[in-house]
C-alpha positions as CSV (number, residue, x, y, z in Angstrom):
1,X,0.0,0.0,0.0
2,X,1.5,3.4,-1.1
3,X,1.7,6.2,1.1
4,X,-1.1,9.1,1.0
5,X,0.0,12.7,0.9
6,X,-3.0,15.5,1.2
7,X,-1.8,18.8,-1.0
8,X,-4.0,21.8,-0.6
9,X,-3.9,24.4,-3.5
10,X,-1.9,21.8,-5.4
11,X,-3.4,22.1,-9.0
12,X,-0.6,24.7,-9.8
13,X,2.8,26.6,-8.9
14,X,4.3,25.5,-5.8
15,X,1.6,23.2,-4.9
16,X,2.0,21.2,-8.5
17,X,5.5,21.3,-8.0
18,X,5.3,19.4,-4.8
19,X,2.7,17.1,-5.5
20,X,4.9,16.2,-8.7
21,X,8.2,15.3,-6.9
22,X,6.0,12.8,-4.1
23,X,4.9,11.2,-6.7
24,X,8.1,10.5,-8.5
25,X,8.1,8.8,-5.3
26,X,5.7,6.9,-4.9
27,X,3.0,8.5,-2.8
28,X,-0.3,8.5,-3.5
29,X,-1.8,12.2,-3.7
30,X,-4.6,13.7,-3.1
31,X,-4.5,17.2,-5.0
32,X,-7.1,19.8,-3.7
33,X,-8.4,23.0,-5.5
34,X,-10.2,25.7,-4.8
35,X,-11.5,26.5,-8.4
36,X,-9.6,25.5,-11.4
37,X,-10.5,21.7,-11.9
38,X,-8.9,22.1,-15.0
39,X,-5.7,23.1,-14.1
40,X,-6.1,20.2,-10.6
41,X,-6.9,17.6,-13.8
42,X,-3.6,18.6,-15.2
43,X,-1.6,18.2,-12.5
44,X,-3.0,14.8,-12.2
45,X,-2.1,13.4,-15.0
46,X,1.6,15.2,-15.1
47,X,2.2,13.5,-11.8
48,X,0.7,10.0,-12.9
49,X,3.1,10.5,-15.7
50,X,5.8,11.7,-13.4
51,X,5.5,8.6,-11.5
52,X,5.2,6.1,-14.5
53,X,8.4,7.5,-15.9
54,X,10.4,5.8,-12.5
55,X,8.3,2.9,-12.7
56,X,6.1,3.9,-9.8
57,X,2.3,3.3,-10.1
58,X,0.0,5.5,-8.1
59,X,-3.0,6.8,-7.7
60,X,-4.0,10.3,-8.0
61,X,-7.4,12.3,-6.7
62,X,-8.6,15.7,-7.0
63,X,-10.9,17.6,-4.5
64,X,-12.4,20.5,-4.8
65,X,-12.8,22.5,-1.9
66,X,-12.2,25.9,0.0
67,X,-9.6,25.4,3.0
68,X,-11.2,28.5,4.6
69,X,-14.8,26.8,4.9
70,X,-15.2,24.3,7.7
71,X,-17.3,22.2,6.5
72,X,-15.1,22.0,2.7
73,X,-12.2,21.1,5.6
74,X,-14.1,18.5,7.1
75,X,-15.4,17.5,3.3
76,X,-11.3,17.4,2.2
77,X,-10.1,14.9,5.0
78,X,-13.5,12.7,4.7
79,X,-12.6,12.7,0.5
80,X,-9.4,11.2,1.5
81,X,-10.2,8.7,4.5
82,X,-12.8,7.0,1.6
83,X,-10.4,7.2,-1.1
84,X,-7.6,6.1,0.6
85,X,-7.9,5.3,4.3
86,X,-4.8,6.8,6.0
87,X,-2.9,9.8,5.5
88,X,0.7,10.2,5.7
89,X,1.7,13.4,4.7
90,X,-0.6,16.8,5.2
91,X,0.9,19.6,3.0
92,X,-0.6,23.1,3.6
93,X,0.3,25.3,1.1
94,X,-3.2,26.5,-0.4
95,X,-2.8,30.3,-0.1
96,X,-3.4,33.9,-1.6
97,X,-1.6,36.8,-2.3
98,X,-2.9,40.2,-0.5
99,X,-5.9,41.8,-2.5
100,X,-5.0,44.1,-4.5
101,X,-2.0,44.6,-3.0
102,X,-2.8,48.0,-1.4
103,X,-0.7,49.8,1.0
104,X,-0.9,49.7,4.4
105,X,-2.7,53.0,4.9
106,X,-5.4,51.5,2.6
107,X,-5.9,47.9,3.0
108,X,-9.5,47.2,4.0
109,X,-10.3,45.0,6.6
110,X,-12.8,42.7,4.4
111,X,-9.3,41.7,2.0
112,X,-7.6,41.3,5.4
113,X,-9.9,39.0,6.5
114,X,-10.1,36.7,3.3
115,X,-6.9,36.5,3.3
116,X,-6.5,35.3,6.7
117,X,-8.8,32.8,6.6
118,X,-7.1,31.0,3.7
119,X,-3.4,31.9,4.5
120,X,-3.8,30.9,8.7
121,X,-7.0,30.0,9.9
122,X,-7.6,27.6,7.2
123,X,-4.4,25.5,7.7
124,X,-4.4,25.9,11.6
125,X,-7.6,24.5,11.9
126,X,-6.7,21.8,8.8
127,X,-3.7,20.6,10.5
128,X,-5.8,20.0,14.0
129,X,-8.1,17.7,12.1
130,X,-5.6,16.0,10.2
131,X,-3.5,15.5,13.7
132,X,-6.5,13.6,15.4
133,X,-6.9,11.3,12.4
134,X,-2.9,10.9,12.3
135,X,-2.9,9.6,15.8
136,X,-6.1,7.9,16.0
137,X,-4.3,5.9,12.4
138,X,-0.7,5.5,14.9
139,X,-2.9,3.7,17.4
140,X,-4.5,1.3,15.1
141,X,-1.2,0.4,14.1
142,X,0.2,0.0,17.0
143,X,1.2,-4.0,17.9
144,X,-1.3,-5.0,21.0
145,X,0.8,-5.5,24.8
146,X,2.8,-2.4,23.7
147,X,2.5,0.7,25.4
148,X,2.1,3.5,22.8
149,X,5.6,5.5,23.2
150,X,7.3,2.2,22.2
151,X,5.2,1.1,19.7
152,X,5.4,4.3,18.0
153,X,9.2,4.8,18.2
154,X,9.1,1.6,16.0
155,X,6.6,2.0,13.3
156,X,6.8,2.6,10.0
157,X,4.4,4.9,10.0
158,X,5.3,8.1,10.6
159,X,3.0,10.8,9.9
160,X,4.3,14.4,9.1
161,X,2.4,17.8,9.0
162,X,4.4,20.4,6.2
163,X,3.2,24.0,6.4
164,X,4.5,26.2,3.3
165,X,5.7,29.5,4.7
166,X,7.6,32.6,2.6
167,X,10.5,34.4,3.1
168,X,7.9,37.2,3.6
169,X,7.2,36.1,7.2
170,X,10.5,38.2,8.2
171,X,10.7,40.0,5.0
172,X,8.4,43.1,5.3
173,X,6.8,44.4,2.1
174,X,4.6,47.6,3.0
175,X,2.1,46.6,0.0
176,X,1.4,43.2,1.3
177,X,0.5,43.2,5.2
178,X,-2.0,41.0,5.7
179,X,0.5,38.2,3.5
180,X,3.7,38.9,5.5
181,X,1.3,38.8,8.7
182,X,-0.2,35.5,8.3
183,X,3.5,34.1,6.8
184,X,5.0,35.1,10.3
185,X,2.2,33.3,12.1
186,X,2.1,30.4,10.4
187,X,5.4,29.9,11.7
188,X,4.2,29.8,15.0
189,X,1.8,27.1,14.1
190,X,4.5,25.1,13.2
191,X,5.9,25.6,16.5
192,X,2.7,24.6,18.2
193,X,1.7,21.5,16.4
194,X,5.4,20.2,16.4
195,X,5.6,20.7,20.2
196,X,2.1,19.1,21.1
197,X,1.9,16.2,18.1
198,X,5.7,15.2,18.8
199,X,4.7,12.7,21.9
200,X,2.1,11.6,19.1
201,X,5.1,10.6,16.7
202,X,4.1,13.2,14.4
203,X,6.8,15.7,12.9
204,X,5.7,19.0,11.9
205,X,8.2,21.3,9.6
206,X,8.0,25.1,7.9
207,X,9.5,25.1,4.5
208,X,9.8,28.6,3.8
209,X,10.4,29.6,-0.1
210,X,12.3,32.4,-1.5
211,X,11.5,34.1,-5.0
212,X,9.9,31.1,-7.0
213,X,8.5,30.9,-10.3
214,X,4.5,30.9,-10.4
215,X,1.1,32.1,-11.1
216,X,1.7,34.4,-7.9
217,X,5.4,35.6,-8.9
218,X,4.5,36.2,-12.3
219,X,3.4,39.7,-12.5
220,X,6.4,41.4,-11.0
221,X,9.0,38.8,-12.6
222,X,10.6,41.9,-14.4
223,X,11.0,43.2,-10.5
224,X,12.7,40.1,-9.5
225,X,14.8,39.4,-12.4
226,X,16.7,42.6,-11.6
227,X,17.1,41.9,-7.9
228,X,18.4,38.7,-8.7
229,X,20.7,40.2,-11.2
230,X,22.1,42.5,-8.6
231,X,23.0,39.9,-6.4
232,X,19.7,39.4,-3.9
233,X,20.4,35.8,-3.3
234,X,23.8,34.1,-3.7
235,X,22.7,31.4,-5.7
236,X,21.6,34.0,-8.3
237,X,18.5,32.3,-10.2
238,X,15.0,32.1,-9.6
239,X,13.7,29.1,-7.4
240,X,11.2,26.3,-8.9
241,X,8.0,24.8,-8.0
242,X,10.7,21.5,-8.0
243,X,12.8,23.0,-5.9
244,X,10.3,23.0,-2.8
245,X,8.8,19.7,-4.0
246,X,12.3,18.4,-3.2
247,X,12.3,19.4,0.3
248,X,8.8,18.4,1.0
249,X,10.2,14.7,-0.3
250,X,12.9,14.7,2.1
251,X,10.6,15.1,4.7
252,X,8.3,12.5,3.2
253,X,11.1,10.3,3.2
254,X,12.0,10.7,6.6
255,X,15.1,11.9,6.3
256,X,15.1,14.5,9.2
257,X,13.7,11.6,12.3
258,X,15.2,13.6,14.7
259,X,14.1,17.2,13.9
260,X,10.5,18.9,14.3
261,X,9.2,22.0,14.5
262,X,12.1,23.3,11.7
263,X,12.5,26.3,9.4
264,X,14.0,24.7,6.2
265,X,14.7,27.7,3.7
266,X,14.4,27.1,-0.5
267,X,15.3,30.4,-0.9
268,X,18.7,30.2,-2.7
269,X,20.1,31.9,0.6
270,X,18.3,35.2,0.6
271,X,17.9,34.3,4.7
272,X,21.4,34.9,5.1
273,X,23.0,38.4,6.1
274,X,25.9,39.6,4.1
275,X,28.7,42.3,5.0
């Protein structure tokens, strides 16, 4: 039985990227979308493709739904308990840019509050219903006459909550508030869940992207072409969708057991201070 990774906002950019690189290996993925079922059948078949190509077969699902609606929460982790019946890996990374990108002195309070109920209160709440199936699945799984702490310590599975962050959660841009806002406090809910799930056997990480190539990035590209050029980040390119999919699979992979509640930055080093 494959593994089952749950991607929100994973029809395109970042979202595609990473549901693409799990299932090159060999996870099974549950792709959710909030409009474009177009663009979520796409990514479908490029990652049943992706996976074909290394000899993996998978299944794939799409599922509309809008992380910032309760019940379309609820209606996202029932789609994949009857599709698949576990859940390994919950990505959030369904998210919007601020509205209209206003400045500070005008931002409105009803674009501040759409925003934050995709950006934060969508995958806060998300990840605390996705944590109660993930341990209620550890202690199925656990061998009977074991206590729990043992038994999980030596099973394979090993759930794992990802949270997509931005460079923007330290970064301040003056025109994007409410974004750099609910950036900086999803880092806090990584703090949270990591520290209350890890008894649970449950590792929770922050994967914070630089300047990547998307739908979002695209209409200030001429922007970040130049920064780039002038030296922004020492490894002078623009980052890829790939690029984060990559870390979400070392995660996947469990190739950080002994770490939780960690910042890892695809950002091409733009986090580090220069002299």
């Amino acid at each position: 039985m494959n593994r089952v990774a749950l991607i929100t906002g994973g029809s395109r950019g970042i979202g595609r990227g990473i549901a693409l690189e799990l299932s090159k290996i060999g996870m099974d993925v549950v792709i959710n979308y909030a409009s474009n079922e177009a663009a979520a059948q796409e990514t479908a078949a490029s990652c049943m493709a992706a996976a074909a190509t290394v000899g993996n077969q998978i299944r794939v699902e799409i599922c509309k739904g809008d992380i910032s609606s309760a019940n379309h929460r609820i209606g996202l982790v029932e789609f994949t308990r009857k599709e698949f019946d576990r859940l390994d890996l919950l990505v959030n990374n369904a998210g919007i840019t601020s509205i209209g990108r206003a400045d500070v002195l005008d931002a409105t309070e009803e674009n501040f509050d759409r925003l934050m109920a995709i950006n934060l209160k969508g995958p806060y709440f998300l990840t605390q219903q996705a944590a109660k199936w993930m341990i209620d699945q550890t202690a199925k799984k656990a061998p009977s006459g074991t206590s729990s702490k043992s038994s999980r310590e030596a099973l394979p599975y090993r759930p794992k909550i990802v949270t997509i962050s931005s460079v923007s959660a330290y970064a301040v841009s003056t025109n994007r508030g409410d974004y750099c806002m609910a950036k900086a406090a999803l880092g806090m809910l990584t703090k949270i869940y990591a520290t209350r799930l890890a008894e649970c056997g449950i590792n929770v990480y922050e994967i914070c992207p630089g300047v990547i190539a998307s739908d979002m990035t695209a209409p200030v590209k001429e922007k970040y072409d130049r920064l780039i050029a002038e030296g922004m980040t020492p490894i002078a390119r623009w980052g890829t969708p790939e690029d984060v999919g990559k870390a979400v699979v070392a995660i996947a992979q469990d190739f950080l057991p002994f770490s939780t509640g960690e910042v890892i930055n695809v950002d091409g080093g733009f986090h580090l201070r220069r002299l």
